[in-house]
LUMVOTOR-18557 format. One line per field, with one value per residue (C-alpha): chain; x, y, z negated. Coordinates in Angstrom, 1 decimal. Layout:
chain: (A | ...);
X: (X | ...);
Y: (Y | ...);
Z: (Z | ...);
END
This chain:
chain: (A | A | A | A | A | A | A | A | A | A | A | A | A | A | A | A | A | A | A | A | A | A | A | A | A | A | A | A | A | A | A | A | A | A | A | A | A | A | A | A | A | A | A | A | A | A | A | A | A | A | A | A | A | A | A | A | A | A | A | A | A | A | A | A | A | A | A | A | A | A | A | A | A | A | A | A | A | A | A | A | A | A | A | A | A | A | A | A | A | A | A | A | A | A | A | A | A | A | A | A | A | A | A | A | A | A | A | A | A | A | A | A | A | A | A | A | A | A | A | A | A | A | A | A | A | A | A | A | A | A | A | A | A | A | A | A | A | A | A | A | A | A | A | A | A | A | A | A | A | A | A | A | A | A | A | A | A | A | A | A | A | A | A | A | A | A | A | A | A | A | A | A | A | A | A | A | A | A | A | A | A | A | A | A | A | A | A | A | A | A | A | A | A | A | A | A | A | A | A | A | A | A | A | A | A | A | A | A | A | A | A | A | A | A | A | A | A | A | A | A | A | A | A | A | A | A | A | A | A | A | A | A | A | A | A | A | A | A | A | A | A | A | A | A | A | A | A | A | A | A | A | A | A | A | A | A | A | A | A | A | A | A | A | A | A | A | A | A | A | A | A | A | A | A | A | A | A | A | A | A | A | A | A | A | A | A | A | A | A | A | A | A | A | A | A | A | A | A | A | A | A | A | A | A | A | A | A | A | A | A | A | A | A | A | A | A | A | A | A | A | A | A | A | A | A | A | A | A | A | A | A | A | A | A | A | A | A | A | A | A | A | A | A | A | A | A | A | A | A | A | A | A | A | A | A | A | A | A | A | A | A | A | A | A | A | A | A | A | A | A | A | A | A | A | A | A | A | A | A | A | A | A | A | A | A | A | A | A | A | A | A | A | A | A | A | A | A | A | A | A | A | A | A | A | A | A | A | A | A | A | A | A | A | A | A | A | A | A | A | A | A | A | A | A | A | A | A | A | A | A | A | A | A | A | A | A | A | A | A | A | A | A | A | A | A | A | A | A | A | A | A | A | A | A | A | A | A | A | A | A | A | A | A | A | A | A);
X: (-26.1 | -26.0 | -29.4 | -29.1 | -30.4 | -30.3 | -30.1 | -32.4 | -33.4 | -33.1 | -29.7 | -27.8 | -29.8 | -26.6 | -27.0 | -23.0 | -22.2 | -24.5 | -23.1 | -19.6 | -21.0 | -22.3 | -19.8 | -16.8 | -15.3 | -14.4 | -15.2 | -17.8 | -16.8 | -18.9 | -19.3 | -21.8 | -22.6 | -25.2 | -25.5 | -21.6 | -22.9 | -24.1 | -23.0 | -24.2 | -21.2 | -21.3 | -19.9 | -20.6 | -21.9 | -20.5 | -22.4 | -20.5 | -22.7 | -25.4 | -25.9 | -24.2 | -25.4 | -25.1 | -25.5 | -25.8 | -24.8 | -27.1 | -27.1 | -30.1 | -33.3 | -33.9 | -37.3 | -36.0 | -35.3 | -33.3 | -29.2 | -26.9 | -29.4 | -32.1 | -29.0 | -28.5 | -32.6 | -31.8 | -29.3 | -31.0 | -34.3 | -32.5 | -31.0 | -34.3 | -36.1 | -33.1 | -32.5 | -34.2 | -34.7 | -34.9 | -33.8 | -35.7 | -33.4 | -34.5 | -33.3 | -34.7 | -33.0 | -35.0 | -38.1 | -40.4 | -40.2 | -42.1 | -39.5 | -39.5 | -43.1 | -42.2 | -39.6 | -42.3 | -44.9 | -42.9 | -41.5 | -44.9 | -45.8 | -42.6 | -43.6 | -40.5 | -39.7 | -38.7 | -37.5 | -37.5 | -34.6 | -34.4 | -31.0 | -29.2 | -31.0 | -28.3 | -28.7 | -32.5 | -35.8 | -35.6 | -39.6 | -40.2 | -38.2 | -40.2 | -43.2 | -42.4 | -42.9 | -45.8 | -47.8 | -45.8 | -47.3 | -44.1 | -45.0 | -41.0 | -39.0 | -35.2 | -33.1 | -29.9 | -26.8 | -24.6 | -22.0 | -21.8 | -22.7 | -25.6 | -28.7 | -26.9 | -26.7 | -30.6 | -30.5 | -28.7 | -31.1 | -33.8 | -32.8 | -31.7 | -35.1 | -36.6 | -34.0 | -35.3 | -33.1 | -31.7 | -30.2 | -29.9 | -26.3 | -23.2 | -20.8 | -18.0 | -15.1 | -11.8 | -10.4 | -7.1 | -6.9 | -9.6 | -7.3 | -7.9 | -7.9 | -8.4 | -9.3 | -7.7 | -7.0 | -8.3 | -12.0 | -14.2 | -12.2 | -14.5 | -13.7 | -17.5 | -18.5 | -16.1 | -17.1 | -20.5 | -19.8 | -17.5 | -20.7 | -23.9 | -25.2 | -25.6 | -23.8 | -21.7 | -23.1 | -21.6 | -22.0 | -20.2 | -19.9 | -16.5 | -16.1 | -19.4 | -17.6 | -16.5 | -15.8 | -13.8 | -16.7 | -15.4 | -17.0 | -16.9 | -17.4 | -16.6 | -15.8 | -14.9 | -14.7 | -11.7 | -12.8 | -12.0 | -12.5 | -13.0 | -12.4 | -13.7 | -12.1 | -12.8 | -10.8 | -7.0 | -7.0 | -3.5 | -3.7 | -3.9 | -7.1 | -8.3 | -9.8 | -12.9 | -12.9 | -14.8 | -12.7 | -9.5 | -11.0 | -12.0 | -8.3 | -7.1 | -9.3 | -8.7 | -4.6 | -5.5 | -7.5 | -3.9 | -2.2 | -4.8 | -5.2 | -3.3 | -3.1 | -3.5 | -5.6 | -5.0 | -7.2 | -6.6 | -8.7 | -7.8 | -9.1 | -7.1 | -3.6 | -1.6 | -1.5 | 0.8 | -1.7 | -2.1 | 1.5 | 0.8 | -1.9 | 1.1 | 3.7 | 0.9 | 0.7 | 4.3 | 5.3 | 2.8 | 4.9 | 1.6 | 1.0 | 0.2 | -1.9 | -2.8 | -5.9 | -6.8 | -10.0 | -12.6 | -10.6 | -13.4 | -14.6 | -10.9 | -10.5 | -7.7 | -4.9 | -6.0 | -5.4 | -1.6 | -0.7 | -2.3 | 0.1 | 3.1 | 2.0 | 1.9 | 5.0 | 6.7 | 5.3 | 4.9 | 8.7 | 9.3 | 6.7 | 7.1 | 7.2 | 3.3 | 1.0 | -1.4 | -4.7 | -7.1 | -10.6 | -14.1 | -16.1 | -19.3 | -19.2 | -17.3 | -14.4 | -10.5 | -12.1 | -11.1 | -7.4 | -7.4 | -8.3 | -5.4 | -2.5 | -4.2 | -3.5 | -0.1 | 0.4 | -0.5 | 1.2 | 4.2 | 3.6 | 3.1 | 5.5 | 7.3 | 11.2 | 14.2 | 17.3 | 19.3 | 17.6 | 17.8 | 21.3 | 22.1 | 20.9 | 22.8 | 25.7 | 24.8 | 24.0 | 27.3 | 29.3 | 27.5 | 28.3 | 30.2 | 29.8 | 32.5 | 35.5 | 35.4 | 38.3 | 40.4 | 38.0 | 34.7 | 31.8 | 31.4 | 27.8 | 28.1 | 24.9 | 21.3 | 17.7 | 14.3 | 12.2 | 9.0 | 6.3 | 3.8 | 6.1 | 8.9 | 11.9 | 15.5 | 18.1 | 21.8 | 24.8 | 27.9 | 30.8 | 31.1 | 28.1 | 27.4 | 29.7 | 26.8 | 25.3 | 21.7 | 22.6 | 23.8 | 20.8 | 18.4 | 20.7 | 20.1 | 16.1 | 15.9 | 17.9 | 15.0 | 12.3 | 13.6 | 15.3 | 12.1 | 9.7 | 8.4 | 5.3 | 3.1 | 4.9 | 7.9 | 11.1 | 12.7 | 16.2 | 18.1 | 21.4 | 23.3 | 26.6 | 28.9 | 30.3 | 34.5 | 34.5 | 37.6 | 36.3 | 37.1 | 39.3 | 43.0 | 45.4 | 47.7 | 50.6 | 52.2 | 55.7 | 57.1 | 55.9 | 57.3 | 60.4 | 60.5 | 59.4 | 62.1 | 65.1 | 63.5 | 63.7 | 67.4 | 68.6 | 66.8 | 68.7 | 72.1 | 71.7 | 70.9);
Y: (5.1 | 1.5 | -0.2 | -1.2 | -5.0 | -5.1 | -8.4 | -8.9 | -11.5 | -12.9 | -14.0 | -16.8 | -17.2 | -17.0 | -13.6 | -12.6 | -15.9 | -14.8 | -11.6 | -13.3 | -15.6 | -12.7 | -10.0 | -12.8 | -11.9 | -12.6 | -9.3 | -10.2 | -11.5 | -15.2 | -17.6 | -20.3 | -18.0 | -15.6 | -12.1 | -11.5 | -9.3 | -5.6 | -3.1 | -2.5 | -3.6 | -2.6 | -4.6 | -4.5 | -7.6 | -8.0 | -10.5 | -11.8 | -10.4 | -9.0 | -5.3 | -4.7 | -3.9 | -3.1 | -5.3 | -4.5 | -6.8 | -6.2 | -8.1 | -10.1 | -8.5 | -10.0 | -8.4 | -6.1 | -2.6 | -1.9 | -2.7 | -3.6 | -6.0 | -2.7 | -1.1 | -4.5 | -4.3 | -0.1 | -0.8 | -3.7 | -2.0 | 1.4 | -0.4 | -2.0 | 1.6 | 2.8 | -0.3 | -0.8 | -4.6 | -6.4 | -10.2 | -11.8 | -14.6 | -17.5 | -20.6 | -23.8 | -26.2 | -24.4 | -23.4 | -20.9 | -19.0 | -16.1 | -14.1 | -14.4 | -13.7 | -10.6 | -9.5 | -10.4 | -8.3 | -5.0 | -5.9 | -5.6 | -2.3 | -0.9 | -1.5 | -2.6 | -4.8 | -8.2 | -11.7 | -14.5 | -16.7 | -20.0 | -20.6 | -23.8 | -26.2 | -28.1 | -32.3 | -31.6 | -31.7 | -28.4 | -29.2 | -29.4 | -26.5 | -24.6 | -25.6 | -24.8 | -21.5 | -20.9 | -19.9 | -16.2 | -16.1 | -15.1 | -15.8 | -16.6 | -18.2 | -18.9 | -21.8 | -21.4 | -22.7 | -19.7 | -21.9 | -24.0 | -21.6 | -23.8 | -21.1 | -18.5 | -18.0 | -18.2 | -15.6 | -13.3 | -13.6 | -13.0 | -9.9 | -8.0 | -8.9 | -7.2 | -4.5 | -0.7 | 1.1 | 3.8 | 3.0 | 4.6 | 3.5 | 5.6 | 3.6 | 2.4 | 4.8 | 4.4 | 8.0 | 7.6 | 10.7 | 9.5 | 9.7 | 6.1 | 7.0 | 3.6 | 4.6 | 2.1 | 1.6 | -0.5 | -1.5 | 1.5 | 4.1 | 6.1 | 5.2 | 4.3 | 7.5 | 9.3 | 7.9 | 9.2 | 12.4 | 12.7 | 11.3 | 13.3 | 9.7 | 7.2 | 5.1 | 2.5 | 1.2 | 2.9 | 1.6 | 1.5 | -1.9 | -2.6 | -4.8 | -3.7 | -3.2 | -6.4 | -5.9 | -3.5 | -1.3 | 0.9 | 4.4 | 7.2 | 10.6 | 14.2 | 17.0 | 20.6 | 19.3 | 16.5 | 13.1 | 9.9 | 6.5 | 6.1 | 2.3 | 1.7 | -1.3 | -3.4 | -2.3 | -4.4 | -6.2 | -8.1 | -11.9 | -12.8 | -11.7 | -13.0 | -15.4 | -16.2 | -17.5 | -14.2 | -11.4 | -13.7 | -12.8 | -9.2 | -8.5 | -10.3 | -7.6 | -5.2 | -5.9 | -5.9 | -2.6 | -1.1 | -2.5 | -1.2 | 2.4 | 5.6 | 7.6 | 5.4 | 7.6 | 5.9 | 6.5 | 7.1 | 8.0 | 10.9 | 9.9 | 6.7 | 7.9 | 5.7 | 2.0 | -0.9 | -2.0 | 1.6 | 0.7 | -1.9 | -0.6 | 1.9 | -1.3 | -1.9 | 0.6 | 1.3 | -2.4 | -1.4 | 1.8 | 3.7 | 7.6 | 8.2 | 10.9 | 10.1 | 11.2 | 11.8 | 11.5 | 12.7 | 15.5 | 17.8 | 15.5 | 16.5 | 19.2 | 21.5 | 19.3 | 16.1 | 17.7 | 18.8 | 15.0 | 13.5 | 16.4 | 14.9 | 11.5 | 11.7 | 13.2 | 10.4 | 7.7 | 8.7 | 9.9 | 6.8 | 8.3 | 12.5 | 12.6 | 11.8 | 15.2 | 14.3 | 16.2 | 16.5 | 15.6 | 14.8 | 12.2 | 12.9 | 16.6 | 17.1 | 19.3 | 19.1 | 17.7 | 20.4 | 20.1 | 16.0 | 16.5 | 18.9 | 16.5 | 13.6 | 16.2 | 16.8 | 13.5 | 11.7 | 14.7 | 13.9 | 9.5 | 10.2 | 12.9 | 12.6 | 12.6 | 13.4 | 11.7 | 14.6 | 16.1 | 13.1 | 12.7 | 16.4 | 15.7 | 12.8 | 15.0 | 17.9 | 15.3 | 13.8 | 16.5 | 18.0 | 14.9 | 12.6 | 8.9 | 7.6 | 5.8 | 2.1 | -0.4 | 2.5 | 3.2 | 5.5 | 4.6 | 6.3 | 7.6 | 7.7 | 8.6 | 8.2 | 8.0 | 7.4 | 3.7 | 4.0 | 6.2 | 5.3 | 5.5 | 7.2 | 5.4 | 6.2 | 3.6 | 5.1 | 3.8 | 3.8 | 1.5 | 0.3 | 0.9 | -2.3 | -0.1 | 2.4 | 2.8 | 2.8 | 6.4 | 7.7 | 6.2 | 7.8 | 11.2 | 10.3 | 10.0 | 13.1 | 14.9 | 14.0 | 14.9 | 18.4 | 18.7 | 17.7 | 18.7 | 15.5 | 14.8 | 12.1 | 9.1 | 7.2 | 7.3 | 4.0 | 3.6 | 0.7 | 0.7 | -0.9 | -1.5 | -1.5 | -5.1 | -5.7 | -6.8 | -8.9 | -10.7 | -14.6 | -14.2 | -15.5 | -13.9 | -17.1 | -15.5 | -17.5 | -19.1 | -15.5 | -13.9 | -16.5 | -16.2 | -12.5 | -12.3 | -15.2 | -12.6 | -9.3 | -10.8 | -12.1 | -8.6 | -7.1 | -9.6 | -9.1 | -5.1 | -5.4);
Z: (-8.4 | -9.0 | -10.4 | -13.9 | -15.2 | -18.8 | -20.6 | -23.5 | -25.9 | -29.3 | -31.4 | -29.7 | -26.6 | -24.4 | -23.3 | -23.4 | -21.9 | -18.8 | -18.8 | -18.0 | -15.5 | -13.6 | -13.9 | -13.3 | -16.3 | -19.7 | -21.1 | -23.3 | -27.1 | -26.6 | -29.8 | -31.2 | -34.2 | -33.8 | -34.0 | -32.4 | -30.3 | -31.8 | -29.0 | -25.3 | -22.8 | -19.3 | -16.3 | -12.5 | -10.9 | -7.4 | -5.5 | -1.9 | 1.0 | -1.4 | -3.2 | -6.3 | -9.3 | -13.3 | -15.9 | -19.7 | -22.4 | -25.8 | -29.1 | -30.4 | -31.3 | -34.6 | -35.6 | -38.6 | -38.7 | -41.6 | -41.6 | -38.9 | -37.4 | -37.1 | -35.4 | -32.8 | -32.6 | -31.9 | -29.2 | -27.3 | -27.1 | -26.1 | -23.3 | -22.1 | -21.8 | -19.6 | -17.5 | -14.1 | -14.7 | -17.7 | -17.8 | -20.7 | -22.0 | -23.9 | -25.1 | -23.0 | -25.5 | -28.5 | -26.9 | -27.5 | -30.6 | -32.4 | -31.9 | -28.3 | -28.8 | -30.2 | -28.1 | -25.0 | -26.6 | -26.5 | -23.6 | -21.5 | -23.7 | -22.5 | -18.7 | -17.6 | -14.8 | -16.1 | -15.1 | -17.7 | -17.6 | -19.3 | -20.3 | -21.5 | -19.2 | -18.5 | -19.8 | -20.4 | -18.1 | -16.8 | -15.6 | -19.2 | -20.6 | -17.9 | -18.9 | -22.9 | -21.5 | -18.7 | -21.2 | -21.4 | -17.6 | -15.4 | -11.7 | -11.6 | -14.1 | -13.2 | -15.0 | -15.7 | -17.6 | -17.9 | -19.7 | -16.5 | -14.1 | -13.4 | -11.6 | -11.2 | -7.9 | -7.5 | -10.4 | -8.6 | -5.2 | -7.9 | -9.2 | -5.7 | -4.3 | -7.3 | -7.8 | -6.6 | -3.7 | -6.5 | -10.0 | -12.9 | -13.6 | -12.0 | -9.7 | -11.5 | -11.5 | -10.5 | -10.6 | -11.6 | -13.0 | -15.7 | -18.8 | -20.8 | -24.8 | -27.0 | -30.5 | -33.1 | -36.8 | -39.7 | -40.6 | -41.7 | -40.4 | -38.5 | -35.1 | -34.0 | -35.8 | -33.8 | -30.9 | -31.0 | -32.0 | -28.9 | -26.8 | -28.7 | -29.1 | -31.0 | -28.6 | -30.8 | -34.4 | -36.9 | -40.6 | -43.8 | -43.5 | -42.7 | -39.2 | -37.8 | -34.2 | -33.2 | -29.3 | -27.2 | -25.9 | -22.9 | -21.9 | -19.3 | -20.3 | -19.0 | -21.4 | -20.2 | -16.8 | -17.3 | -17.2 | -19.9 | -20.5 | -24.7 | -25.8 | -29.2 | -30.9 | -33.6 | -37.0 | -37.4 | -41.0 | -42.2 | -40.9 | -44.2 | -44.6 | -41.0 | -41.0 | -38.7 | -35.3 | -34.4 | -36.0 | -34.2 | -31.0 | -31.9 | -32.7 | -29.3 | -27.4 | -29.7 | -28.7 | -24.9 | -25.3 | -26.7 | -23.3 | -21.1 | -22.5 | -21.7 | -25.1 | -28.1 | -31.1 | -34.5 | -37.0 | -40.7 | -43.6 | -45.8 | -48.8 | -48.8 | -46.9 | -45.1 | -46.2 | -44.9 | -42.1 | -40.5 | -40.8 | -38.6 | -36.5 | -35.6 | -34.7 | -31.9 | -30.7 | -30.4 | -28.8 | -26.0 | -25.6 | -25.4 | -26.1 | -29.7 | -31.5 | -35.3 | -36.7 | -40.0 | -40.7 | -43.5 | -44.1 | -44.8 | -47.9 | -49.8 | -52.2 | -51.9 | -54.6 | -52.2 | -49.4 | -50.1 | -51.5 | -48.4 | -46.7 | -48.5 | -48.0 | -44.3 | -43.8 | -46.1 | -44.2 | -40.8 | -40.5 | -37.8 | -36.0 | -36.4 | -32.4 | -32.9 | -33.3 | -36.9 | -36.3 | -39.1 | -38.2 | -39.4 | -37.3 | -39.0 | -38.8 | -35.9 | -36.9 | -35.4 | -32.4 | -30.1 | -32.0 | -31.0 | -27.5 | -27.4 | -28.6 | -26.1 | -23.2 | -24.5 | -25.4 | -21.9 | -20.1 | -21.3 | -20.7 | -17.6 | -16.3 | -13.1 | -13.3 | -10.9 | -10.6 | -10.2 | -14.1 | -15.9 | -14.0 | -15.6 | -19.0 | -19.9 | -19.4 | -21.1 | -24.0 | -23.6 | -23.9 | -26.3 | -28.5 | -27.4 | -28.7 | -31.2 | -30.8 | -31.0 | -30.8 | -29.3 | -26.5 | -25.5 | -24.2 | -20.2 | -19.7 | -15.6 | -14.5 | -14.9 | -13.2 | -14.4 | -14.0 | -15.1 | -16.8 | -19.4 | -21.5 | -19.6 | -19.1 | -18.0 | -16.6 | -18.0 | -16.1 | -17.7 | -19.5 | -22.2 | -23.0 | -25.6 | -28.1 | -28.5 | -32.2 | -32.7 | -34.2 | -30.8 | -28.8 | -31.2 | -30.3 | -26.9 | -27.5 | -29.2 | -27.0 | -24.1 | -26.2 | -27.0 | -23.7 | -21.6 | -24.2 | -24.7 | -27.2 | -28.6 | -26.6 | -26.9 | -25.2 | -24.0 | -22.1 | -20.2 | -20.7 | -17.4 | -17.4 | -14.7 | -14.1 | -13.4 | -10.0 | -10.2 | -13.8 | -13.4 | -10.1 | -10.5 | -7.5 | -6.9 | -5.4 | -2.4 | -2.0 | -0.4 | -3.3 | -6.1 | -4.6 | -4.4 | -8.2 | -8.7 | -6.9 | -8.7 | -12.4 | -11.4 | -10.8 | -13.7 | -15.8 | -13.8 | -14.8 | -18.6);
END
């Protein structure tokens, strides 16, 4: 078990910044306005001849209890109580505040272990920034400049000296059979909601307020003895209606969460069907080429008439994606949730299925002669033979001739032939088309004097006998 350091302070203090500079990464959603932050993200810090250990991103303790910034307050204070070291971040620029006063205050009736850290001391009198605060009483106060990476080194020797020999927090898992399921879809969908339910905590913020997740929070969990990695992502509006700095970068990690994931679960809501940007959410998820499962949500909140026009609705609009198992759910209730976890087995079973040469080989023939492709320009495409090239989606490399003449209609015959063939579900189906090249393309065979003259004799008779 790795220790656990928690990073805690008030709005704006640079507390995701530091989180980057110590985890080496960019994981962390980091802008000048306050309050970006609202959920805890984990990273690993690995320092270069030294133990490693946890670190926990929180948003700003603001002081109020009600709303989304009682929730942040929630969240920060929750990872304070589980963390075995608490970094106490202020701002050296600002000073002291009474919010930090605050935040100090529970801080020592919570009895945890903490270091303060002045941050932002870079182009100032660090002496006198450290002063600003000796009246809070630390025995060690670290400077720092996470922008700059000024401190952080000494930061880091601070912490392991003061770290305990067993964490709380689990080693980070690599298992590659830990299936990856990104939940994705517009604003105030229900994904956070879902989330929690799925964890029996309240683990992610989940309001009404549309946009309340604003950064791609990944988390571990084990369910019936099979382990997953659940990314909650911030909601996907039209560009149109994008238009902070902040929500720009939500939807950047939002788009990398798609590429990184395994089984893509789109969330719709019932009550409002599908609109042009689930639409779209779809489109994403279908350029990564990830597994797919739709999820209708707040299903339980339609009466029996609503229920059969959603039913309608869905299979109207989702016919480009009718490979894709729809499960009806309820996030707040938690109903359908054994039915979702079933199409995200069958779904990454089938991204991820190993292939022979000799099968795929086998079934482009069967599929060939079962139905041909049509005639063009006098001549048939030749489907030779085939093999597979990747998984995740699975792919298939078809050799042939001619192959340029094929129709979108035959490679969709070709793509469902696979699926029913192979029993493929919940992922797409891509192909490579390679065809063979003419070897003597471009080459001109000069013929030599012997030969001319030869031809010259041979057209000569055949002249002579007509």
């Amino acid at each position: 078990m790795l220790p656990l350091v928690a990073l805690v302070g008030r709005p704006n203090v640079g507390k995701s910044t530091l989180f980057n500079a110590l985890t080496r990464t960019r994981d962390a959603l980091v802008h000048d306005q306050p309050g970006v932050t609202r959920d805890r993200h984990y990273g690993v810090c690995r320092p270069e001849g030294q133990r490693h250990f946890a670190v926990v991103d929180t948003g700003g303790i603001a002081g109020e209890d009600e709303g989304l910034v009682g929730a942040t307050t929630r969240q920060a204070r929750a990872a304070a109580t589980e963390a075995d070291l608490v970094l106490f971040i202020v701002d050296g620029r600002e000073g002291a505040s009474a919010m930090d006063d605050e935040i100090l205050a529970w801080l020592r009736k919570s009895a945890r272990p903490t270091v303060l850290v002045v941050n932002k001391t870079d182009g100032i009198d660090t002496g006198a920034a450290l002063n600003e605060f000796a009246r809070y009483g630390f025995r060690d106060v670290v400077a720092t400049s996470s922008a700059h990476r000024q401190g952080i080194d000494d930061l880091i020797d601070e912490v392991v000296a003061r770290l305990p020999e067993e964490g709380v927090a689990p080693e980070l898992d690599t298992d590659p059979s830990r299936i990856r399921v990104a939940f994705i879809g517009r604003p105030n969908v229900g994904k956070s909601t879902l989330v929690n339910r799925l964890l029996g905590e309240e683990r992610m913020i989940a309001s009404d307020v549309p946009g309340t997740t604003r950064d791609s929070v990944a988390i571990d969990m084990e369910r019936d003895g099979r382990l997953y990695r659940l990314i909650d992502t911030a909601g996907l509006r039209r560009k149109s209606r994008v238009d902070e700095a902040v929500e720009k970068f939500s939807i950047i990690k939002t788009l990398q969460a798609i590429e990184q994931c395994q089984v893509a679960v789109v969330m719709l809501d019932a009550s409002e069907g599908v609109t042009d940007q689930d639409a779209s959410v779809l489109g994403y998820a279908l350029d990564a080429g990830r597994a797919l499962v739709v999820a209708v949500n707040k299903w339980d909140g339609l009466t029996e008439y609503q229920r059969q026009q959603a039913e309608a609705l869905l299979a109207r609009k989702l016919g480009f994606v009718d490979w894709a198992e729809a499960v009806r759910i309820s996030a707040k209730h938690g109903s359908g949730l054994r039915e979702l976890f079933g199409a995200i087995h069958r779904a990454h079973a089938s991204a991820t299925r190993e292939f022979s040469t000799s099968e795929i080989t086998r079934a482009v023939e069967i599929a060939y002669e079962s139905n041909p492709p049509p005639v063009v320009r006098g001549h048939i495409a030749k489907l030779r033979f085939a093999h597979p090239v990747a998984s995740n989606p699975p792919t298939f490399a078809i050799h042939g001739n001619r192959l340029r003449t094929l129709s979108d209609t035959y490679k969709r015959y070709l793509e469902n032939f696979f699926r029913k063939r192979f029993k493929l579900v919940g992922t797409p189906v891509r192909f490579v088309f390679k065809e063979g090249s003419n070897p003597y393309e471009g080459k001109k065979n000069v013929l030599t004097d012997k030969q001319v003259a030869k031809k010259r004799r041979l057209l000569r008779h055949v002249k002579k006998g007509r």
